[in-house]
N, C-alpha and C positions, 0 to 999 in steps of 0.2 A: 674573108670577114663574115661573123655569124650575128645577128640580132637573138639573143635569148633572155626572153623575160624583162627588154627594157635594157641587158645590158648588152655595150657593142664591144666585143674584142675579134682579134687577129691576135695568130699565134707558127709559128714555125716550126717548133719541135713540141705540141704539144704542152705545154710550162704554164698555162693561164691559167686560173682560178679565183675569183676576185667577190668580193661581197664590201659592203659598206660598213667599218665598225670603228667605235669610238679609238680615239688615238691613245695605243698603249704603251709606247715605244718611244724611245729618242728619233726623231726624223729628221731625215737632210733636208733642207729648204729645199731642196729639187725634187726630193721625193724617201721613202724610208731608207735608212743605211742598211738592212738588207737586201736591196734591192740592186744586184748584180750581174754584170755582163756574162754571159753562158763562154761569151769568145772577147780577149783584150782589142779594144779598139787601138789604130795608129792614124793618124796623121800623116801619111805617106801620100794621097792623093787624090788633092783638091779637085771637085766635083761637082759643086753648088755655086749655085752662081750668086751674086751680089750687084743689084742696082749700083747705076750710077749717083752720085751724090747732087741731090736737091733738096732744096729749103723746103722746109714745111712748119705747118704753125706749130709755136709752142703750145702745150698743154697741160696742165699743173697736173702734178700727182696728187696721190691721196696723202693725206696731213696727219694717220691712224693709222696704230698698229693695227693687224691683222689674224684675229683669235685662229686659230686652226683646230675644229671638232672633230674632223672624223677623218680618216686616208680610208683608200682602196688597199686591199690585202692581195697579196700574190703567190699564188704556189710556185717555185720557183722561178731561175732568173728570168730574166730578160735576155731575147737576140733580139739582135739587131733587125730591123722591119717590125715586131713585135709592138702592141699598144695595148693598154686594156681604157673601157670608156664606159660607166656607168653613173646616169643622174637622176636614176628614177626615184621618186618621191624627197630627190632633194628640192630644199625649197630657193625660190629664186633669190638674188642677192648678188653682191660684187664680186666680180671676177679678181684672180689673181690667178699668176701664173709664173712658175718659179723655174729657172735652170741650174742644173747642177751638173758643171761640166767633168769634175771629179768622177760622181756617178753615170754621166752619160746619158741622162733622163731629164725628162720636163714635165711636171705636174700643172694641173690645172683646178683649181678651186674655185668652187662657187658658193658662197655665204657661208665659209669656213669649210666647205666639205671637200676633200679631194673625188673629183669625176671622172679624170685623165690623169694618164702617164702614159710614157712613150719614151720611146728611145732613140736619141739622136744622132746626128753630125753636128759638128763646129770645126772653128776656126783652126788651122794645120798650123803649123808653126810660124812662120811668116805672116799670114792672116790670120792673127788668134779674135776669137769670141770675145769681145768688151765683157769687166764685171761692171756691177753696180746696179741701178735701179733705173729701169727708164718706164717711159710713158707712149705707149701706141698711138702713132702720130697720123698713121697712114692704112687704110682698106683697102685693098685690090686681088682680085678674086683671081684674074686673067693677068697679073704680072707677067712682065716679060724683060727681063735685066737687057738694059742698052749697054753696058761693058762686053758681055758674053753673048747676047741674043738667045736667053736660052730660059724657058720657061721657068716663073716661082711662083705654082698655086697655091691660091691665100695665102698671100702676103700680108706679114703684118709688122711695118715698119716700126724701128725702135731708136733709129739713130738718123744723121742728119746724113753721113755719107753711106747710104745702103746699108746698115747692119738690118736684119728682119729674121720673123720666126717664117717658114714657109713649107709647102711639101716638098720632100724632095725621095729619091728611092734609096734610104736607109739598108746602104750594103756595110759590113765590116770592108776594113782598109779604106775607106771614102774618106774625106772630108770638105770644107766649106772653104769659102774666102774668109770669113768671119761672121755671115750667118748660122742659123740653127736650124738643121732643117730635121722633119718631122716626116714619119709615111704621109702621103697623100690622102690619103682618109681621113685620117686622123685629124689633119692641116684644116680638111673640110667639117669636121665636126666644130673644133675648134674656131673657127673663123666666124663660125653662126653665132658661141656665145660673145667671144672677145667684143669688146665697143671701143672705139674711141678715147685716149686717155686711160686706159687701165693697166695696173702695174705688170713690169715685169722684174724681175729679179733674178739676173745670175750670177753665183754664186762657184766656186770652184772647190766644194766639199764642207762650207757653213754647216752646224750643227747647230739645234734647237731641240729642249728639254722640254718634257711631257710637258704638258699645259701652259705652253709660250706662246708666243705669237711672234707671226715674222712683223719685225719692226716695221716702225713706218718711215715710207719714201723720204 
């Protein structure tokens, strides 16, 4: 992982390049539909762990659509372990954060701007990834799944029986019980902006036209 100029990427074969520019493109709610795996993921072997299911408080979503101004651009695809994270002289504002399990990616925006993407794990065939819209119910830095006993750094709970976004070690052929897991870096950048209540969205290849906005919750 390099720091240059404010922006933080990780990369595996070389393939990053990223700068902040207005939205010029058709984009996946997870992130741009250019935006592809260098190797096909499979679902062949569940690898993430999934908390046990406990109550937590409800928390209303946001009642507003959601303007999207700018994405991150990328010189080629994404591998697997791969992130790029830039939010320098973005200005502060609501978190959103979108899955697109189609595309294998999770974007993060903040007051319209995309700052993150990355590329995932979900849910294998049997445990698949919930779609729809939820609300972060749950913070825990030091998770530790009581089904598996097996670490989920930043945790960020989405469902009432363990679904979460978390770190986890983004190998091809991996996959989850039904959470989404994230590199570990990444999971930690992420965790600092995420609060309380704030949307997530996954989506299984959803498209959105230049100057849309992802609907509201």
């Amino acid at each position: 992982m390099a720091d240059i100029g404010g922006t933080k990427w990780r990369r595996t074969a070389g393939k990053l390049l990223l700068a902040l520019v207005p939205l010029a493109a058709a984009v996946l709610v997870g992130g741009l539909s250019a935006r592809t795996l260098s190797t096909p993921a499979v679902s062949t072997a569940p690898a993430a762990s999934v908390a046990a299911p406990q109550p937590v408080a409800a928390l209303a979503k946001r009642d507003r659509a959601y303007p999207i101004k700018g994405v991150l651009t990328l010189d080629g695809p994404l591998d697997h372990g791969d992130y790029a994270w830039s939010d320098e002289g973005v200005p502060q504002g609501e978190i959103l954060i979108t899955v697109d399990l189609k595309a294998q990616t999770l974007s993060v925006f903040r007051a319209g701007y995309e700052i993150g993407v990355a590329v995932i794990l979900y849910g294998a065939d049997n445990k698949q990834s919930p779609l729809g819209t939820f609300a972060i119910s749950q913070k825990d830095a030091d998770h530790v799944s009581n089904l598996y006993d097996a670490p989920m750094p930043y945790m960020l709970r989405l469902t009432n029986d363990g679904v979460a976004i978390h770190g986890s070690d983004v190998e091809w052929g991996k996959a989850t019980h039904g959470c989404i897991g994230v590199p570990t870096e990444f999971a930690a950048l992420l965790f600092a902006q995420a609060k309380l209540g704030d949307r997530v969205i996954i989506t299984d290849g959803q498209m959105m036209q230049l100057g849309g906005a992802v609907p509201a919750a």
